[in-house]
C-alpha positions as CSV (number, residue, x, y, z in Angstrom):
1,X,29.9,5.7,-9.1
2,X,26.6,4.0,-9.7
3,X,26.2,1.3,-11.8
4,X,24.3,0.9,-15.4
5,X,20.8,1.9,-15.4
6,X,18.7,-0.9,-16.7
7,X,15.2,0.4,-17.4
8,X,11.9,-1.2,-17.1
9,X,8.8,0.2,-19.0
10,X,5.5,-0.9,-16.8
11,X,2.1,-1.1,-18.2
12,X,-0.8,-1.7,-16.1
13,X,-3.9,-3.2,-17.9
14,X,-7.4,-2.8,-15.6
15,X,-9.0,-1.3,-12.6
16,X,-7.8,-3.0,-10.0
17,X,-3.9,-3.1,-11.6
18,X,-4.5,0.6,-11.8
19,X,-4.6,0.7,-8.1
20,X,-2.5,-1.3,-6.8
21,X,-0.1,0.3,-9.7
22,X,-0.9,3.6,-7.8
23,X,-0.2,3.0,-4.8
24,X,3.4,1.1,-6.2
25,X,3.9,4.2,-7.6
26,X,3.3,6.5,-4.7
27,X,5.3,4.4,-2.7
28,X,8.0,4.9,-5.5
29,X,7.4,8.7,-5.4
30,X,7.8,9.1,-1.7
31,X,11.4,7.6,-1.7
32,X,12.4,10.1,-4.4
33,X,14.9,12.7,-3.2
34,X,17.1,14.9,-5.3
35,X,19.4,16.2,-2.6
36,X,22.9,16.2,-4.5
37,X,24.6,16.2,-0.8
38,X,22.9,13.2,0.3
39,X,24.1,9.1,-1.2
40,X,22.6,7.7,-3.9
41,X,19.6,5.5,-2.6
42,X,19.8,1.7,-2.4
43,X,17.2,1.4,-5.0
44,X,18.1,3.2,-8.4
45,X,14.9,5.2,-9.6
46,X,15.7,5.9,-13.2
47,X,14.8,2.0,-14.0
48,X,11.3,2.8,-13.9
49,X,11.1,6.5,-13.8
50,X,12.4,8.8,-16.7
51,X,13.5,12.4,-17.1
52,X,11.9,14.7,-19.7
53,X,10.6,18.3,-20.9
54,X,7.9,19.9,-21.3
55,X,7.5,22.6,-24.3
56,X,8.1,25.4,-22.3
57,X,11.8,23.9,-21.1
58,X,10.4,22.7,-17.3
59,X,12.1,19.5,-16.2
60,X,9.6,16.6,-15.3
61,X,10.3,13.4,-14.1
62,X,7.4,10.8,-14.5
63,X,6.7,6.8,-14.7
64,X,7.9,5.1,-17.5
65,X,4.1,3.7,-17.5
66,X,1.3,2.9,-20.3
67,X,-1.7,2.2,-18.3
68,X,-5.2,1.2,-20.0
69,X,-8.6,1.6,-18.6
70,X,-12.5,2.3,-19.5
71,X,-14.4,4.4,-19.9
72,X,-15.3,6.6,-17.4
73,X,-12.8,5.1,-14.7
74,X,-10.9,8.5,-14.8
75,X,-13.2,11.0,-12.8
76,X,-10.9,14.2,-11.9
77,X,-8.0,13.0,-13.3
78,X,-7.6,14.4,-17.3
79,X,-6.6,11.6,-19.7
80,X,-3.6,14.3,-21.0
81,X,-2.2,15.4,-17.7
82,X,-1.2,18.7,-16.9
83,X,2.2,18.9,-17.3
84,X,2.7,19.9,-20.6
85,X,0.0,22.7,-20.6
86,X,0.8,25.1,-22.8
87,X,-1.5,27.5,-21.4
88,X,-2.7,28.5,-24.9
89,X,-6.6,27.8,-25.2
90,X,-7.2,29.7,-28.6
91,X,-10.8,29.5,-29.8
92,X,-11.5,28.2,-33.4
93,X,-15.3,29.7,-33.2
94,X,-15.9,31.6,-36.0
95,X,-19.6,31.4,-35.8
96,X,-21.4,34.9,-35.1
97,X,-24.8,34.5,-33.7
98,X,-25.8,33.6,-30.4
99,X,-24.5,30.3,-28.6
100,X,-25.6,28.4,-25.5
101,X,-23.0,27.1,-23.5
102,X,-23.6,24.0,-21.3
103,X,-21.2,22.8,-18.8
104,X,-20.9,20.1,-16.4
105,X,-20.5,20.1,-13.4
106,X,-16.7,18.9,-12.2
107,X,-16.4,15.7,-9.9
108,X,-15.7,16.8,-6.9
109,X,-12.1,16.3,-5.2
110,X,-11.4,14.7,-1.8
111,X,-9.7,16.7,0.4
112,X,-5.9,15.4,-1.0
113,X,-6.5,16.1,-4.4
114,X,-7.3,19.5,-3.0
115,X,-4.1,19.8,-1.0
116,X,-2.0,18.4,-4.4
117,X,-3.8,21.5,-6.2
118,X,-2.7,23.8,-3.9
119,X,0.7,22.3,-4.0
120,X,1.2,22.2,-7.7
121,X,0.1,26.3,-7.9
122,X,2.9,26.9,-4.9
123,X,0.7,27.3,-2.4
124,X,1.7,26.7,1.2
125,X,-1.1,24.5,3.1
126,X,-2.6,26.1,5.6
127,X,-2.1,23.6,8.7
128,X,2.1,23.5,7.5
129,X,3.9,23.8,11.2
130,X,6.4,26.4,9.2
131,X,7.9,27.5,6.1
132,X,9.9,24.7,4.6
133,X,13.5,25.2,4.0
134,X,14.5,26.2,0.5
135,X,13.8,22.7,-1.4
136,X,15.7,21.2,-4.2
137,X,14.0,22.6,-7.0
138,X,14.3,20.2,-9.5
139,X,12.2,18.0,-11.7
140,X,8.9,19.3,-11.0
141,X,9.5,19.8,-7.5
142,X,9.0,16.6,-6.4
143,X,10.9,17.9,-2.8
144,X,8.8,19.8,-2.2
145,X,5.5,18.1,-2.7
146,X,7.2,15.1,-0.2
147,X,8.7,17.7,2.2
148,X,5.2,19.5,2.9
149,X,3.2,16.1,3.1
150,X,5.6,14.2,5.1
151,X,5.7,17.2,7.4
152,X,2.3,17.9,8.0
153,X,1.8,14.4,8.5
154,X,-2.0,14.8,7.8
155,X,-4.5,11.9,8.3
156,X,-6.3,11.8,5.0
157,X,-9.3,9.5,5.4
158,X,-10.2,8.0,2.5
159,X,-11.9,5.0,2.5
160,X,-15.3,6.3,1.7
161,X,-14.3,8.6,-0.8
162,X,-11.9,6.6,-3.3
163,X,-14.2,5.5,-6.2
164,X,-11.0,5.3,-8.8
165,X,-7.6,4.6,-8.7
166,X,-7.0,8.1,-9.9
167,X,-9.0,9.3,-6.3
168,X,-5.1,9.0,-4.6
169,X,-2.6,8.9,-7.5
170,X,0.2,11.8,-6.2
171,X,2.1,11.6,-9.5
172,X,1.8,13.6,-12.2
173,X,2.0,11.1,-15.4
174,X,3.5,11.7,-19.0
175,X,0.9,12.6,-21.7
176,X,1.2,9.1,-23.8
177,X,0.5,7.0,-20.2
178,X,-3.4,6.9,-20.0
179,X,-5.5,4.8,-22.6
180,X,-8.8,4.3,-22.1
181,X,-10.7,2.0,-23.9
182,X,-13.8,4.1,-25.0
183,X,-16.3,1.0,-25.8
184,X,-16.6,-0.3,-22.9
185,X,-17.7,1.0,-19.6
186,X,-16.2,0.9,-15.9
187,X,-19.5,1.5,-14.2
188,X,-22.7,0.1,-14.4
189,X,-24.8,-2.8,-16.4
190,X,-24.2,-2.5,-20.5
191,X,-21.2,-2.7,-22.5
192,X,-18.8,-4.0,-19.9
193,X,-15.8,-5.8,-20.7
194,X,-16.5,-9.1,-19.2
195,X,-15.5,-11.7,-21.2
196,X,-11.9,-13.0,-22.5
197,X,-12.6,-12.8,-26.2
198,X,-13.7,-9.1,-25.6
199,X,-10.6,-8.5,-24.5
200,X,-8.6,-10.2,-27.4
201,X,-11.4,-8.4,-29.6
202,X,-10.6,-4.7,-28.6
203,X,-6.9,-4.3,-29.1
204,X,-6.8,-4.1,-33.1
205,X,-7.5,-1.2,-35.2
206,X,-6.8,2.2,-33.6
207,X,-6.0,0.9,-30.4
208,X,-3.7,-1.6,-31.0
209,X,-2.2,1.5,-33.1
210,X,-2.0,3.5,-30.4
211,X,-0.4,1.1,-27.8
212,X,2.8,0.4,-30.4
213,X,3.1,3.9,-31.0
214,X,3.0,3.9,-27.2
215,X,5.6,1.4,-26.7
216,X,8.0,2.8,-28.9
217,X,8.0,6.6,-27.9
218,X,9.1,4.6,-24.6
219,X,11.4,1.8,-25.6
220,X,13.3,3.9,-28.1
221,X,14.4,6.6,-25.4
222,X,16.0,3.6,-23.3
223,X,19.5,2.8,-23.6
224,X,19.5,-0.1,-21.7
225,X,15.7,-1.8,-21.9
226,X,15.7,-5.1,-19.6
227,X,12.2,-5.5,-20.0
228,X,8.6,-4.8,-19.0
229,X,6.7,-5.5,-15.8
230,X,2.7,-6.1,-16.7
231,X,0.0,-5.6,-14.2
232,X,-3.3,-7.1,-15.2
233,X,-6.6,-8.1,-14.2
234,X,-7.5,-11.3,-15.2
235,X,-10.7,-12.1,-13.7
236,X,-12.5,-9.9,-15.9
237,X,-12.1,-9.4,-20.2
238,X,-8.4,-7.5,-19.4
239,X,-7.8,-11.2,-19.3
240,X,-7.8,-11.4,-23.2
241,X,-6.2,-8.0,-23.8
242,X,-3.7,-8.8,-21.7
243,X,-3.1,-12.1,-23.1
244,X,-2.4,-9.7,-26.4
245,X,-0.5,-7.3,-25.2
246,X,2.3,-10.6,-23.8
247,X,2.1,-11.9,-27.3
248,X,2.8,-8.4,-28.6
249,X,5.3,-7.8,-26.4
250,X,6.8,-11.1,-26.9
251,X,6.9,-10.8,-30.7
252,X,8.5,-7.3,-30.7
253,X,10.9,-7.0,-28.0
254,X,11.3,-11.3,-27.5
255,X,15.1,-10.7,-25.8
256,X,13.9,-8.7,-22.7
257,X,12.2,-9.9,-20.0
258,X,8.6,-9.9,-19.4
259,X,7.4,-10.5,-15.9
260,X,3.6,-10.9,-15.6
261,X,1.8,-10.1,-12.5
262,X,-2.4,-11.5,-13.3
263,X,-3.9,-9.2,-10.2
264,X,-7.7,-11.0,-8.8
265,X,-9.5,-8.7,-6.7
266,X,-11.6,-10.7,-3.4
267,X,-15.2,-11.7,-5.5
268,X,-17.9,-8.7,-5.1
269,X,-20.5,-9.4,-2.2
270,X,-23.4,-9.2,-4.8
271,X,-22.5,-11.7,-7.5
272,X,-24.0,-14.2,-9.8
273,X,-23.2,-18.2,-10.9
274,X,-22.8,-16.6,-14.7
275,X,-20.5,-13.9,-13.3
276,X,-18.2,-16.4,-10.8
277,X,-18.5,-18.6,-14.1
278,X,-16.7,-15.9,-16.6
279,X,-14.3,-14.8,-13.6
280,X,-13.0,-18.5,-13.7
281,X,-12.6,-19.1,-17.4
282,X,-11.0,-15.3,-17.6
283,X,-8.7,-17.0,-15.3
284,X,-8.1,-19.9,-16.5
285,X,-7.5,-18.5,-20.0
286,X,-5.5,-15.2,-18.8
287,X,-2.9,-17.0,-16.9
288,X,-2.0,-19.8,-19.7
289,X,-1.8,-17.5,-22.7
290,X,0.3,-14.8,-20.8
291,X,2.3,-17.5,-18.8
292,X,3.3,-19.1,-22.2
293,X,3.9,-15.6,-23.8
294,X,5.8,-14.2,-20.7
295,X,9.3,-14.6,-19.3
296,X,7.4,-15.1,-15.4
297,X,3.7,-15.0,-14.4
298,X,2.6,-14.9,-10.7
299,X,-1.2,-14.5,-9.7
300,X,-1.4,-12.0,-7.6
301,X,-4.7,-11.2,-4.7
302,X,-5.8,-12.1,-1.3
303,X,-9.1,-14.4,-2.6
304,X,-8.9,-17.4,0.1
305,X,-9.5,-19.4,-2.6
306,X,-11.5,-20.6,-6.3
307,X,-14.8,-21.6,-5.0
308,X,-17.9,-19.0,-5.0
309,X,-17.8,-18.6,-1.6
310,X,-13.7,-18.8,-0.7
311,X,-12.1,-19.2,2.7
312,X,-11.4,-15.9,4.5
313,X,-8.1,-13.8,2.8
314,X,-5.2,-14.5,4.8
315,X,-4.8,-12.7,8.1
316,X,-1.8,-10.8,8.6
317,X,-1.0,-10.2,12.5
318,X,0.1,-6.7,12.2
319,X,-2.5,-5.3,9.8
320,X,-5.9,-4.2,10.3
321,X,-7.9,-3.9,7.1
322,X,-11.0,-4.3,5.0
323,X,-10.1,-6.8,2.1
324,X,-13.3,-5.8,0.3
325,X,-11.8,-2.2,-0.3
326,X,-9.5,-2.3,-3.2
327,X,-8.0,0.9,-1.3
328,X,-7.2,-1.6,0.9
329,X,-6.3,-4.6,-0.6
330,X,-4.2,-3.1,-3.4
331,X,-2.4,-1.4,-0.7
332,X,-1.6,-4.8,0.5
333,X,0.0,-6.0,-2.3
334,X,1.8,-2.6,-3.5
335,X,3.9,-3.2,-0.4
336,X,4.4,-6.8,-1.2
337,X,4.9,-5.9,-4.9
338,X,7.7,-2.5,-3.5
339,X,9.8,-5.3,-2.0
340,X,9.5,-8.4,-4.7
341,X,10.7,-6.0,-7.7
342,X,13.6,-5.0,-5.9
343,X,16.1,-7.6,-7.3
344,X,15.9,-5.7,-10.8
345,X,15.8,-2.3,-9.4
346,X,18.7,-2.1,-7.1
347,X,21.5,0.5,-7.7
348,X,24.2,-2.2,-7.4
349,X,24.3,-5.9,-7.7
350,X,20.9,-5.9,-9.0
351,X,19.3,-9.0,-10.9
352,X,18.2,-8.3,-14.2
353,X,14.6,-9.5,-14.9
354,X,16.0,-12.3,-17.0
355,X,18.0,-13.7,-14.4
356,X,15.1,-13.5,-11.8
357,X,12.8,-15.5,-14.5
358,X,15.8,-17.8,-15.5
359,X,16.2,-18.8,-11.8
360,X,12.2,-20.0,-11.2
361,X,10.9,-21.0,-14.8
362,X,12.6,-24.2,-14.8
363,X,11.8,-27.1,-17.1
364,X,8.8,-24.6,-18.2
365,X,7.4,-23.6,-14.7
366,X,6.7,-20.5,-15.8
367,X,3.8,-19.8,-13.3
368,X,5.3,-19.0,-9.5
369,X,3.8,-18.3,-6.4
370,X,4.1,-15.1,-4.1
371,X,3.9,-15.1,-0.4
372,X,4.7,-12.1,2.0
373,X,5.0,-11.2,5.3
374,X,3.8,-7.0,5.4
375,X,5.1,-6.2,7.6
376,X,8.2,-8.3,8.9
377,X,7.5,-8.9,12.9
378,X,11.4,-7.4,13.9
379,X,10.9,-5.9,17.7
380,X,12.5,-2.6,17.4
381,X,16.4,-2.6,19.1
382,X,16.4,-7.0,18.2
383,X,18.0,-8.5,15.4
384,X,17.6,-10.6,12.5
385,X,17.9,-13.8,14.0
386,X,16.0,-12.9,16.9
387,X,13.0,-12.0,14.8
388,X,13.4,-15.4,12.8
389,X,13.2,-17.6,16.0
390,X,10.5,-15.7,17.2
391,X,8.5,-17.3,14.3
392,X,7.9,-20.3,15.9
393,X,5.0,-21.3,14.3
394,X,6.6,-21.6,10.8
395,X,7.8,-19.2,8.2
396,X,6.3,-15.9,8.8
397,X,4.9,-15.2,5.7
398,X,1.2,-15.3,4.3
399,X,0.3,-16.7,1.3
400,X,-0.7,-13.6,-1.7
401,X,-0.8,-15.9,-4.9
402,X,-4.5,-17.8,-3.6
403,X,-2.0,-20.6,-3.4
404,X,-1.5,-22.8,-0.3
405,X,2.2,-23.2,0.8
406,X,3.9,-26.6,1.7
407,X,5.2,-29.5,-0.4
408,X,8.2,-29.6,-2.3
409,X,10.2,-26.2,-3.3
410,X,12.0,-26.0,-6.9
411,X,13.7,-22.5,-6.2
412,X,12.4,-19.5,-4.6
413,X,13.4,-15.5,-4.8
414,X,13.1,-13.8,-1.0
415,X,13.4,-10.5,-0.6
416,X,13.9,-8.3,3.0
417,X,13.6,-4.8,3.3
418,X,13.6,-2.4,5.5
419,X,15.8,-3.2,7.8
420,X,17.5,0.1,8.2
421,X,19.2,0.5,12.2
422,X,18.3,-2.8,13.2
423,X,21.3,-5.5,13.5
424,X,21.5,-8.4,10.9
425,X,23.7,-10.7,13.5
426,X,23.6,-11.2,17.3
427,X,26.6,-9.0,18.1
428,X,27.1,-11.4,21.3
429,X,30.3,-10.5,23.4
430,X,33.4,-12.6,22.3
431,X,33.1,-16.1,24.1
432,X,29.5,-16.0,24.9
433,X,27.5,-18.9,23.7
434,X,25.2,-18.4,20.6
435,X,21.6,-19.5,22.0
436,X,20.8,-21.0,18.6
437,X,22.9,-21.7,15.7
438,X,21.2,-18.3,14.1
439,X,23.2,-16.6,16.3
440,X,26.2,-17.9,15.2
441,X,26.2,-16.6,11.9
442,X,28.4,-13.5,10.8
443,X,26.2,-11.7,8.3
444,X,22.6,-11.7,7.0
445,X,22.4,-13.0,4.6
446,X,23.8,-16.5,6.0
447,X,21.2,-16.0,9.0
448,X,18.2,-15.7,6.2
449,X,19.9,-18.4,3.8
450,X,20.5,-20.9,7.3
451,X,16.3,-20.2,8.2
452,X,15.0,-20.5,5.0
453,X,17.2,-23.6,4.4
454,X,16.1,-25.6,7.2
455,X,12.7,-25.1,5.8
456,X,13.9,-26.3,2.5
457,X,16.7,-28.1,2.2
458,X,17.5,-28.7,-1.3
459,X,15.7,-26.0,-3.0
460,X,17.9,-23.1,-5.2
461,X,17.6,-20.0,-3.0
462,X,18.4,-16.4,-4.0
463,X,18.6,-13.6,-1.5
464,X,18.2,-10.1,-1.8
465,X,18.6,-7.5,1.6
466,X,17.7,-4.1,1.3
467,X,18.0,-1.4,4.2
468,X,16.1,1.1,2.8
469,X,12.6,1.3,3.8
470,X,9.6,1.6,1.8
471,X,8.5,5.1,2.8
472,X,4.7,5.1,3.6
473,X,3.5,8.9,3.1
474,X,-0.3,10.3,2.8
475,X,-2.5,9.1,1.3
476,X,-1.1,5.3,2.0
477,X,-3.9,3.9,4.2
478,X,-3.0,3.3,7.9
479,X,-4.1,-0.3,7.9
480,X,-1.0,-1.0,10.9
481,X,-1.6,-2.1,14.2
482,X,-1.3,-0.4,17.5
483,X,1.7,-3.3,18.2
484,X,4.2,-1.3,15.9
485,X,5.6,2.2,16.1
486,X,6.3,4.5,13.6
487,X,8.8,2.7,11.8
488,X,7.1,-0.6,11.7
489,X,8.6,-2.4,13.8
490,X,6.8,-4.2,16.8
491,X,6.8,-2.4,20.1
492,X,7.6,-4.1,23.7
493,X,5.1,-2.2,25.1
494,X,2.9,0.5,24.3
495,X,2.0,3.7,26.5
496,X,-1.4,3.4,27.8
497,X,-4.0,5.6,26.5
498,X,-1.8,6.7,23.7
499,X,-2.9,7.0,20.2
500,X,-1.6,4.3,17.7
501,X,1.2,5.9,15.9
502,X,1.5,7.0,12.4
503,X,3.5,4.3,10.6
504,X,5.4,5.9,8.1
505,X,7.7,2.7,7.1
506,X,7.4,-0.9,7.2
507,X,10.0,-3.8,6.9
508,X,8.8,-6.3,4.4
509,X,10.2,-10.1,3.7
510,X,8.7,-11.8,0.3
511,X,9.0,-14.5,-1.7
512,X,8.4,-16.5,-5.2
513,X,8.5,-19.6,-5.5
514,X,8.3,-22.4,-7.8
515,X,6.9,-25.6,-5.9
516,X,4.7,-28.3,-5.8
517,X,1.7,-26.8,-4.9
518,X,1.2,-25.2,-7.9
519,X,0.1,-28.6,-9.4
520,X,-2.9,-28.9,-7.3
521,X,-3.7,-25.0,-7.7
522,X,-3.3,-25.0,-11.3
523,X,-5.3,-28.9,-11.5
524,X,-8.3,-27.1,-9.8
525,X,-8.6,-24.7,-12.2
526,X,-8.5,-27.2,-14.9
527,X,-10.9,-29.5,-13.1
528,X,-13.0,-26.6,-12.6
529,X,-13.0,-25.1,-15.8
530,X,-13.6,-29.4,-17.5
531,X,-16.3,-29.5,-15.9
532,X,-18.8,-26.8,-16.7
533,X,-21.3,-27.1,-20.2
534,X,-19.8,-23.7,-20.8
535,X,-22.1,-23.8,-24.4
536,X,-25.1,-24.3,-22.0
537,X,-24.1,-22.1,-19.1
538,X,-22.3,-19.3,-20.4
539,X,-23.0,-19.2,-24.4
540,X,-21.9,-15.5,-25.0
541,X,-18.5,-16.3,-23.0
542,X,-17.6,-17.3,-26.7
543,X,-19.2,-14.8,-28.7
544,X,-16.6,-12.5,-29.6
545,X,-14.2,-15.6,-29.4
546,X,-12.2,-18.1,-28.5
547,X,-13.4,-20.9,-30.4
548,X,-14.4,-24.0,-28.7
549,X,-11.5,-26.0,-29.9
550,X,-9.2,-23.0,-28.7
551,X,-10.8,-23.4,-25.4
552,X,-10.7,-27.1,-25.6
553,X,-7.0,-27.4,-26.1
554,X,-6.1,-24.2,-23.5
555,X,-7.2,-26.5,-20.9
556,X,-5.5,-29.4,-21.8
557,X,-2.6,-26.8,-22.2
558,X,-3.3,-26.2,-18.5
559,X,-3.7,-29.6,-17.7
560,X,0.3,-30.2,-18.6
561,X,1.6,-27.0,-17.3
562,X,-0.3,-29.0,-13.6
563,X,2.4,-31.8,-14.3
564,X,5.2,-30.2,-14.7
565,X,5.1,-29.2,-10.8
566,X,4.0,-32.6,-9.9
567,X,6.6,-33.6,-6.8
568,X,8.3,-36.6,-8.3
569,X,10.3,-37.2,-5.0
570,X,7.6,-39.8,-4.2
571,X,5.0,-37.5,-2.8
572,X,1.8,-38.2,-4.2
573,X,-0.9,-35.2,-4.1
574,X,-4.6,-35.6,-4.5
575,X,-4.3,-34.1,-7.8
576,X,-2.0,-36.6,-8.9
577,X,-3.5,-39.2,-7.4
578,X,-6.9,-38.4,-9.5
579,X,-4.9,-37.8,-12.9
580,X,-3.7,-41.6,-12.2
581,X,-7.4,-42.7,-12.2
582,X,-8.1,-40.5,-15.2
């Protein structure tokens, strides 16, 4: 008997949320299976995913999802969707003389929007090894779309042809999903939505409209709403409308949870000191006013850093990828993202969003870290504690907030997943001596709570173990390397001269935290943001808004968020060390 279904409505605010929310989703999608013979999954889908029907009575089953974008940032993909065609394209022309017609041309599809075509018309593709056995044909034949592309297992390349997020979205979405912001442009020079107040500026009038009529076509068919999860960019003017959209949310549906992720893509190669100027105050501003109007907010990226020219991203052993392609990056931290929402998605003994933001925004912290390790190093046939001591460098995860770890811990969220048919415990024979006191435990999640503990000893911890995988199906990059096999999971040794396999899972170990270093993270940005003559530097920053004694007192805002994570044990930072001699 599963358990109650809380559901989660997402919304996804900017370019680069709108990938990495595509590639959360298709990772979503490729778990889905329908197969009334088979158990319910481990992770219970209807939280974010909803059932409906389309005018002519056909079953669908798409996100419970309101993303916004610009203009132009669409390409093939039709603002509308397809699913509830009615097929009917009567003509209202009643005009008798002679007419020119003139058509554009359509943007040409890669080669797996082709194959989803054929798919969606019925068509078998042509490289399939053999005709499929009779799928379960139910809510928009989702089987059947996973069954062919997991079974042809074909190598889409990509890389040079995504331009949008919509390039590799394998979902079909609902029609009241997709808002795009018609003022503003995604590509080139003029009328791009670059500053904060912009953003602030454009949701009133017919769009603000448009997104509560939005949000209640989806909240009102929830029984059970625990909240929203919101993806946005905040380096650019999405910072403002997203700091809107919080305080809307906030004001409306105050009693759920709101969990905030503020997604910074690594700087553009061809930049300017005005544009690295606006992506820090977007920043600066985005993550106060949707930290104070949220339940959680966690800065999401793989920058190396705030300065113009950052430290290199953070190097992940087992991955092999180009951080400068949001294909790439966002793929990243989709997988990080699949394992640190489990907690509020799981079938049973799940943690509702509130609980999860209860247990890290103490005393106010309401900004928390993220760190990851994508993929967990577990040798294939080893277990748990094996794979723990094999760290011996330190914790195995990499940092995916732009925040250093170390310092003092006030309570932290860790996730593992993806576990599935390796062993949790030793299993030594009865008498044999445990090599470490790991190996002594009797379950997981006392091996995880032992390790993490000796790292931190008097920090709140809450665990979450999931042996599911996260299913990695096309078009999810292959950014792995040669050291893991098709599961993920590091090899011993690899045949010679043989191809790198495809990986089509990955065991993942997360984290949020609440700690310390926050207070010099969030101190930079105040220092940072103090001391630049915005009026001089940047002048049109405030044309369409904030006021300057907004600004002014969002940064000494900021400046007392810093203190709350001040480490009071009697560690002294450099941060705190400077706001002595201030």
């Amino acid at each position: 008997m599963s358990s109650l279904c809380r559901e989660v409505i997402t919304l996804q605010l900017g370019h680069f949320s709108n990938f990495v929310g595509t590639h959360w989703w298709n990772l979503q999608d490729a778990s889905l299976s329908y197969d009334p013979e088979s158990p319910p999954a481990e992770i219970q889908s209807d939280v974010v995913f909803r059932e409906g029907q389309t005018p002519g009575g056909h079953v669908t089953y798409t996100p419970r999802l309101i993303a916004m974008d610009l203009k132009g940032s669409l390409q093939t993909l039709r603002q509308e969707g397809c699913l509830y065609d009615s097929g009917e394209h009567a003509s209202a022309l009643t005009w008798e003389g002679s007419l020119v017609t003139h058509k554009e041309s359509p943007t040409e599809k890669n080669p797996f929007l082709k194959d989803l075509d054929k798919l969606d018309k019925g068509e078998i593709l042509a490289d399939f090894p053999s005709p499929p056995r009779e799928p379960v044909k139910k809510r928009g034949g989702v089987d059947t779309v996973n069954s062919q592309l997991n079974q042809i297992q074909r190598s889409y390349r990509l890389e040079g042809s995504i331009r949008v997020w919509s390039d590799f979205l394998r979902i079909h979405l609902h029609p009241r999903t997709i808002t795009v912001i018609h003022q503003y442009n995604h590509d080139g020079e003029a009328h791009r939505l670059e500053a904060f107040g912009q953003g602030e500026s454009a949701l009133q009038g017919a769009l603000l409209e448009e997104l509560e009529d939005r949000l209640h076509f989806f909240v009102e068919e929830c029984d059970y709403l625990q909240g929203f999860q919101v993806l946005c960019d905040v380096a650019d003017g999405f910072a403002g409308l997203g700091s809107k959209v919080t305080e809307l949310l906030q004001d409306s549906y105050g009693g759920r949870g709101i969990l905030s992720w503020g997604l910074v893509p690594n700087t553009p190669i061809h930049t300017t000191p005005v544009k690295d100027l606006y992506r820090l105050l977007n920043c600066t501003l985005g993550m106060l006013h949707m930290a104070t109007n949220s339940s959680l907010f966690c800065p999401l990226g793989l920058r190396g850093g705030l300065a113009r020219f950052p430290a290199p991203p953070p190097e992940f052993p087992h991955l092999s990828f180009d951080p400068s392609l949001w294909f790439h990056s966002s793929a990243v931290l989709a997988l990080a993202l699949d394992a640190i929402t489990v907690p509020y998605r799981l079938r049973n003994n799940s943690a509702p969003m509130w609980q999860v933001a209860d247990s890290l925004a103490v005393s106010g912290r309401k900004v928390v870290s993220a760190y990851g390790a994508v993929p967990f190093p577990m040798m294939h046939g080893s277990s748990l504690p094996d794979a723990l001591i094999a760290c011996a460098e330190g914790l195995p995860w990499k940092p995916l907030s732009t925040c250093p770890e170390g310092g003092r811990c006030y309570g932290q969220w860790v996730t593992l997943r993806g576990f599935e048919g390796q062993k949790l415990v030793s299993g030594l024979p009865v008498g044999a001596p445990p090599p470490t006191p790991l190996h002594s435990l009797h379950s997981g999640e006392d091996v995880l709570a032992s390790y993490l503990t000796s790292f931190y000893p008097s920090a709140p911890l809450a665990l979450q173990l999931v042996s599911s995988p996260c299913k990695l199906t096309p078009p999810f990059p292959q950014i792995f390397s040669s050291s893991l096999d098709a599961r993920g999971f590091l090899q011993s040794v690899q045949p010679p001269d043989a191809p790198p396999p495809t990986v089509n899972s990955a065991p993942i170990l997360t984290s949020l935290q609440s700690g310390s270093t926050l207070d010099p993270w969030l101190s930079d940005f105040h220092r940072a943001a103090k001391g630049v003559d915005v009026r001089r530097m940047a002048p049109s920053f405030f044309s369409q808004g904030p006021e300057m004694a907004d600004y002014e007192e969002a940064l000494e805002q900021l400046h007392l968020l810093a203190r709350r994570y001040r480490d009071d044990s009697g560690g002294r930072t450099q941060s705190s060390s400077e706001d002595e001699d201030d």
